[in-house]
N, C-alpha and C positions, 0 to 999 in steps of 0.2 A: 504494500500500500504506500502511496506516498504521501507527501507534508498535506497536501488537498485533503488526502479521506483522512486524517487523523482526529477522527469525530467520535467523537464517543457512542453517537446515534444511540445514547441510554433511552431505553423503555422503561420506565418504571410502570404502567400499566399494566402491560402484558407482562415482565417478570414477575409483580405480586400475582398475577393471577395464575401463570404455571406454579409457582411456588405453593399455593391454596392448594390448586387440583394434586400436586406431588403430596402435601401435607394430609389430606382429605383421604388420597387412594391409600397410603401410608396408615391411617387410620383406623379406614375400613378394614382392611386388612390384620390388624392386631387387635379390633373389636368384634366382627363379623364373621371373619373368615379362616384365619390360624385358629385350627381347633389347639394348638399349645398352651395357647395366649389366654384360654379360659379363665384361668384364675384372677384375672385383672380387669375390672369393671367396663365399662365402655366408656363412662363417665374419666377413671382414672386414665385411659390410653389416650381421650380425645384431650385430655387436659394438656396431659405430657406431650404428645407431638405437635398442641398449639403452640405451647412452649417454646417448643425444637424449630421448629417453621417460622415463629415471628420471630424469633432470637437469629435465624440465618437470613430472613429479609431485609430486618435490619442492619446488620452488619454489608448485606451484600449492597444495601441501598444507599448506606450513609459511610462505610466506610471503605468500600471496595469500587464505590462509584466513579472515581476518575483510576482505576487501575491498568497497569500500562495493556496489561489483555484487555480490558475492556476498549483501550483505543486502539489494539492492534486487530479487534473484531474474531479475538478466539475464545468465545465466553464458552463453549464444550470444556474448553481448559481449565478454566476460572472454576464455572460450577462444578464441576465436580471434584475438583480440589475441595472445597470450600465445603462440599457436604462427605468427602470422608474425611474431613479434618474436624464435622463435629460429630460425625457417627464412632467417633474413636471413645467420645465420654460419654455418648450416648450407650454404647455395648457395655461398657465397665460401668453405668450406672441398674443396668437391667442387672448385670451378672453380682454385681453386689448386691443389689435390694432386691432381687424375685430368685436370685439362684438358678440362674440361665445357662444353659449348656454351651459349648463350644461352639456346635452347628449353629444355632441361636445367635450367637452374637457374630459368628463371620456373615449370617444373613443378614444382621442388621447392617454391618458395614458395606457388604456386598452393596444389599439394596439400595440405602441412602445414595452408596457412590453412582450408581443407576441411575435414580431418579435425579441426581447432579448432572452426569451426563444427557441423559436426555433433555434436561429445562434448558441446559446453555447451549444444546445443538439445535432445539427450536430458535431461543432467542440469538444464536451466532446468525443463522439463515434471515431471518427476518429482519435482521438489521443489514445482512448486505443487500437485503430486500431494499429497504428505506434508504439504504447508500443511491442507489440506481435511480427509485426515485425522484432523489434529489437530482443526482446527476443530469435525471430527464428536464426535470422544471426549469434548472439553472442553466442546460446545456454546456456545462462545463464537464469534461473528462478527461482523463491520463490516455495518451497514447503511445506512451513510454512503456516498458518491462522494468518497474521497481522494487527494490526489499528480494528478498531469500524465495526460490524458487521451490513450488510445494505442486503436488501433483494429485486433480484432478480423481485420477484413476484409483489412486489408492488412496482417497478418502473415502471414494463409495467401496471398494473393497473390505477397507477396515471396518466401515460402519455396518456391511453386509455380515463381516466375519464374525464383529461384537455382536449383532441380534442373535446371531445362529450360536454365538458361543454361552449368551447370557441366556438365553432360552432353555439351551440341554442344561444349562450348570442349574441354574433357577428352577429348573423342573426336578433335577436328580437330587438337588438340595432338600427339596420338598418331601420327595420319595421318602429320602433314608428319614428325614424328621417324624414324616408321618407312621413310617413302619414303626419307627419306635417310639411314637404314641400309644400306637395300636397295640403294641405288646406290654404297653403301660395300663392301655384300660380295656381290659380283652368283652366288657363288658359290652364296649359299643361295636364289636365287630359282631355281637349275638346278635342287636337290636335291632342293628344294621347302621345306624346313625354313623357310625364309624367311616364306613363305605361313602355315604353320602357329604360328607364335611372335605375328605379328602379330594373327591371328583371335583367340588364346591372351589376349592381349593386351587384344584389345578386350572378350573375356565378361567377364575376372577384372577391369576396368573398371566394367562395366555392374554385375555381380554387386555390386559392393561399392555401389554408387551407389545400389541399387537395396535394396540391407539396409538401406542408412541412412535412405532413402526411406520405407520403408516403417514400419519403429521410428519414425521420427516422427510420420508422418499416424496409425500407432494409437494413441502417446501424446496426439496432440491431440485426436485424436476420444473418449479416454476422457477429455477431461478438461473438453470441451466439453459429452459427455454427463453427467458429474456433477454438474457446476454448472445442467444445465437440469434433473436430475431434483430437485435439491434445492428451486431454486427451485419448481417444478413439484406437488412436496409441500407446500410455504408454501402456496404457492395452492389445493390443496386443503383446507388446511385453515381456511384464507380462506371458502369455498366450502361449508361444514360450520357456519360461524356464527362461527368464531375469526377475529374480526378484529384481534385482540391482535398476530397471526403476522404478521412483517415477513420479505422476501425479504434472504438474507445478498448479501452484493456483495462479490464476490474481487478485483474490479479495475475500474478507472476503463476499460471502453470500452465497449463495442454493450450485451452485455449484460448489464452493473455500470448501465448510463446506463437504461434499461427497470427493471433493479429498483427502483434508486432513484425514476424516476416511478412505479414501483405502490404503494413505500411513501407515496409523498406522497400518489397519492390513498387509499391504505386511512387515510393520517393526517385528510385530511379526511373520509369517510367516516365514521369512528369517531366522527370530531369532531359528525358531522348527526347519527348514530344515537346520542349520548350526547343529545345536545337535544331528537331526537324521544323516545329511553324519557323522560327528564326530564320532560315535556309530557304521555306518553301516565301516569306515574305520578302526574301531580296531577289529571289528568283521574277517574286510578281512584278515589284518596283524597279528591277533591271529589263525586264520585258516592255512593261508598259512605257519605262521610259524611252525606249527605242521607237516601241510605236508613236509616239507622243513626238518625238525628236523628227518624223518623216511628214510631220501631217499640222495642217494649219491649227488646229486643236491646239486648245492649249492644256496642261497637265491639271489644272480647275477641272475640267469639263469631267477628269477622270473621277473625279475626289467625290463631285455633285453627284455624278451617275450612282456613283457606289454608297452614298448616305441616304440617295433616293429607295435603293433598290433594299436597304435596309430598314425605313421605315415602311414600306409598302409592305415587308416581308412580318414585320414585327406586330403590323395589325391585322393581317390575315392570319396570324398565328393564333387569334383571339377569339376565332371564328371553329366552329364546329368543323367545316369542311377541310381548313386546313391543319387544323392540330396538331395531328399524329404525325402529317408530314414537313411541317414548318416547326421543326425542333428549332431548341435553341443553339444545339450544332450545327445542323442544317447553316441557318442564320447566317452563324459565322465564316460558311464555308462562302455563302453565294455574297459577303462583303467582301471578302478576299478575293473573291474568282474576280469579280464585277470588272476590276482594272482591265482586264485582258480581253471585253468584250470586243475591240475593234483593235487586236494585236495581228488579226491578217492585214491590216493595211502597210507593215511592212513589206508587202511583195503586190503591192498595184505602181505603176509606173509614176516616178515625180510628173510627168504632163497629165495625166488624170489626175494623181491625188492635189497636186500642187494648183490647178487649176482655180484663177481666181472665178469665172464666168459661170456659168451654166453648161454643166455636161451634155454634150453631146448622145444622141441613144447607145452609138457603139463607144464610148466613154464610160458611161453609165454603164452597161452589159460588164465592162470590164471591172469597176467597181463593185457591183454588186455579186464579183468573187472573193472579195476579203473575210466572207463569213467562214465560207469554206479552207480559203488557203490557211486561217487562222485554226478554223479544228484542226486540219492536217496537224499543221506544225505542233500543235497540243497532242495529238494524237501515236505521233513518231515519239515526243517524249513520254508519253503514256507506254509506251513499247521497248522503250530503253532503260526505262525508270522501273516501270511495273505498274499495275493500276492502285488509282489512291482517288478518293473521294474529291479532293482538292480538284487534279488533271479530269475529274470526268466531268463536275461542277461546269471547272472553265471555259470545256470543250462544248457542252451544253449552250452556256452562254453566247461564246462565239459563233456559235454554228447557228444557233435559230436566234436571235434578236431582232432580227428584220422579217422575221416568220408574223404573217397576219391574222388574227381570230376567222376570218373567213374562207383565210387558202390564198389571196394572193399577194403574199411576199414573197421573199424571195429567201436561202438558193432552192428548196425541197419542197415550196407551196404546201406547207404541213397547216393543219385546221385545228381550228376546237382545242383539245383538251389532250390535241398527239402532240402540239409543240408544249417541251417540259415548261413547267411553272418557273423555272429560273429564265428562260426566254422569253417567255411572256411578261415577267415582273420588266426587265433589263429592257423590253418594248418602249413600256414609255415613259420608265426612268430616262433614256437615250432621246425618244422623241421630244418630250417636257423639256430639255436641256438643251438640244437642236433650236427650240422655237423660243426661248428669250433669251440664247444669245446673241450677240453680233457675229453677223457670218461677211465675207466678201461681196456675196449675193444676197445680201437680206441685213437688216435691221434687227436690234433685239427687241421681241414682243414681250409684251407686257404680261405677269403672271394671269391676267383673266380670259387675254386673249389666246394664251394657250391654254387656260382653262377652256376654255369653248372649242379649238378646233379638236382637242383631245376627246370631248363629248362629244362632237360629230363623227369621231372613230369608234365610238363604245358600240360593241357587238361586231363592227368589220375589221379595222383594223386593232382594237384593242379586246382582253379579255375583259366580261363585265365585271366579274369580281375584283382585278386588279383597277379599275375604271372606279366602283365604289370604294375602293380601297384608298384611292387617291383623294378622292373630296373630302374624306375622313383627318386624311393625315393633310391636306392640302394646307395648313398654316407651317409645316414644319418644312415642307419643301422649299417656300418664300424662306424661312428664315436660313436653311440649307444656302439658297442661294445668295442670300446676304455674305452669309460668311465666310463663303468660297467664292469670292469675284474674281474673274478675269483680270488678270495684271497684279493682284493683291498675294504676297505669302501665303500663300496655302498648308506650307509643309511645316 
């Protein structure tokens, strides 16, 4: 545990009231049930183990309360120290004043230490219960392996091992006492009552053995199951693209030791995938700057396009139809691609591209292969490289951007819902951005006025949802193009 959980998480609630039920079944049992124990009133047994029980509450409450087990959260340890250290003058008080046997008094030490152990192994569980959570509420937790390494495995072992061994000892202990009752009062084996007290005996035995049993394997197994669904969560959401999410670590054993190595590799992982975007972003910005270096464009134009196509994408994400597909990965890939949308214009001729006039048809024909030449080139590196979500994004983009809602753009006249949502988004981020700037051949239009000719595309040349998409987000685009002007620092 480290300096964080060093919390005492004391219950005094629930410890008084394990303590009662231990005190109570303890009782029972020396007034009801030990046919031995006849000779001692019910009155005198219940007195004496109130005695015994509020004399260890107290002590456990008021002076064992800040105990370094108690903040190190091994109260199994604690309590059961704590009750054979008073069943020691509890044995030597029966064996002096009632003249207690041998067997008699190792079962009272037996027992007490028992009933020790099981109270602090409920309240050890339920306190790292209420560590958790805290942990939950505060969302604070250790993702580190701290303190001495303890394993898992062989604590349900041992705790398997002690039922099965305290069961057979506790039963055979019972046997040899009761046989030698029985040959003490041969009277009740005639009567039959003899027969009956022992069998009595052995359920209200088993019964209790069997309550404690069980209270603990369900507080273990809830608490084994919430530390794997938490962890379980982390890694989904690992698995979603957040590789930020570190697995919390409750404790130094099986599986504290497993999260810890998932954080180490998600730390290297992060660590490759912060090198590879680093690589795959100067790849982008050394590409587009080239295209941008061959073309009246100015490297604005690039910057607008791609905060266009990012909020266009960010509000269709908010819509039912695009959800599942408009991740927040997704997102990030189609602002990144965005740059490279018109990187085939590196291979159209300076007299076409360079052209201050109105192209020509066979001009134009010749232009309107840069969607294509630009996959290509994306494509060859798709091939050299290996495929990556990035290269197929881009290639996407490139390739259909001048693609129209009705079928006729250009280079593959794709329709509808066959040209990808990254083509269609980059439509009329690029057209929007085309019509209020200044061009050689045109004036910059005013944001309304390409708000209108864009609404005289919706349904042919534009998709309708990217269309309502736009009037949505249409105050961000103005302010986009505020703060990426032409001739202004962009970078």
């Amino acid at each position: 545990m480290s300096s964080s959980k060093v919390n005492t998480y004391y219950n005094p609630s629930l410890t008084l009231k394990l303590y009662v039920i231990a005190g109570i079944i303890f009782g029972l049992y020396g007034s009801r049930v030990c046919p031995f124990l006849e000779s001692l009133s019910a009155l005198e047994i219940f007195t004496q183990v109130s005695f015994i029980f509020s004399t260890l509450f107290l002590t456990r409450n008021f002076l064992l309360k800040e105990h370094t087990l108690v903040k190190e959260t091994r109260l199994a340890k604690l309590d059961s120290s704590l009750f054979f250290i008073a069943s020691i003058p509890v044995a030597l008080y029966y064996n002096l004043s009632y003249s207690f046997p041998l067997d008699s008094n190792l079962k009272v030490l037996f027992g007490m230490t028992l009933f020790g152990f099981f109270t602090g192994t409920i309240l050890q569980l339920s306190s790292k219960l209420l560590q958790m959570d805290e942990m939950d509420k505060s969302g604070k937790f250790d993702f580190n392996l701290v303190g001495q390494r303890s394993s898992l495995v062989k604590q349900m072992i041992w705790i398997v091992v002690l039922l099965l061994t305290t069961l057979s000892f506790m039963l055979t202990m019972v046997a040899v006492k009761d046989v030698f009752w029985l040959e003490q009062n041969p009277g009740r084996v005639l009567d039959g009552s003899g027969k009956i007290s022992v069998i009595k005996e052995f359920i209200f035995l088993s019964a209790v053995l069997a309550g404690y049993a069980i209270s603990i394997m369900l507080l273990w197994s809830k608490l084994i199951k919430r530390i794997l669904l938490t962890q379980e969560y982390s890694l989904e959401q690992v698995t979603q693209g957040n590789i930020d999410v570190r697995l919390p670590i409750f404790s130094h054993d099986e599986l504290g030791s497993m999260a810890s190595l998932t954080n180490s590799m998600l730390d290297s992982l992060q660590s490759a995938q912060s090198e590879v975007k680093t690589t795959r972003d100067v790849a982008i910005v050394s590409l587009s700057a080239l295209a941008e270096s061959r073309d009246n464009e100015t490297g604005a134009h690039i910057i607008r396009t791609q905060e266009y196509v990012k909020v266009l994408a960010e509000h269709l994400s908010l819509t039912d139809k695009y959800a599942s597909s408009l991740t927040a990965n997704y997102i990030e890939l189609l602002y990144k691609s965005a740059p490279l949308h018109d990187v085939g214009k590196v291979g159209i001729p300076d007299n076409v591209l360079l052209k201050p006039g109105k192209l020509t048809d066979e001009e134009f024909e010749i232009m309107k292969t840069h969607p294509q030449i630009g996959a290509e080139a994306l494509s060859t590196a798709e091939k050299q490289l290996g495929s990556s979500s990035f290269l197929r994004v881009a290639k996407e983009i490139s390739l259909t951007h001048h693609e129209k809602w009705n079928g006729a753009g250009y280079p593959n006249q794709l329709a509808g819902e066959d040209i990808p949502l990254s083509g269609r988004l980059m439509a009329l981020a690029d057209v929007y951005d085309a019509l209020i700037s200044k061009r050689v051949y045109k004036p910059a239009f005013s944001h309304d006025k390409a708000k209108s000719i864009i609404l005289e595309g919706d349904g042919t040349h534009f998709d309708p949802d990217v269309v309502k998409a736009f009037l949505a987000v249409e105050d961000q685009f103005v302010r986009i193009a505020a703060v990426y002007q032409d001739g202004k620092d962009s970078h």
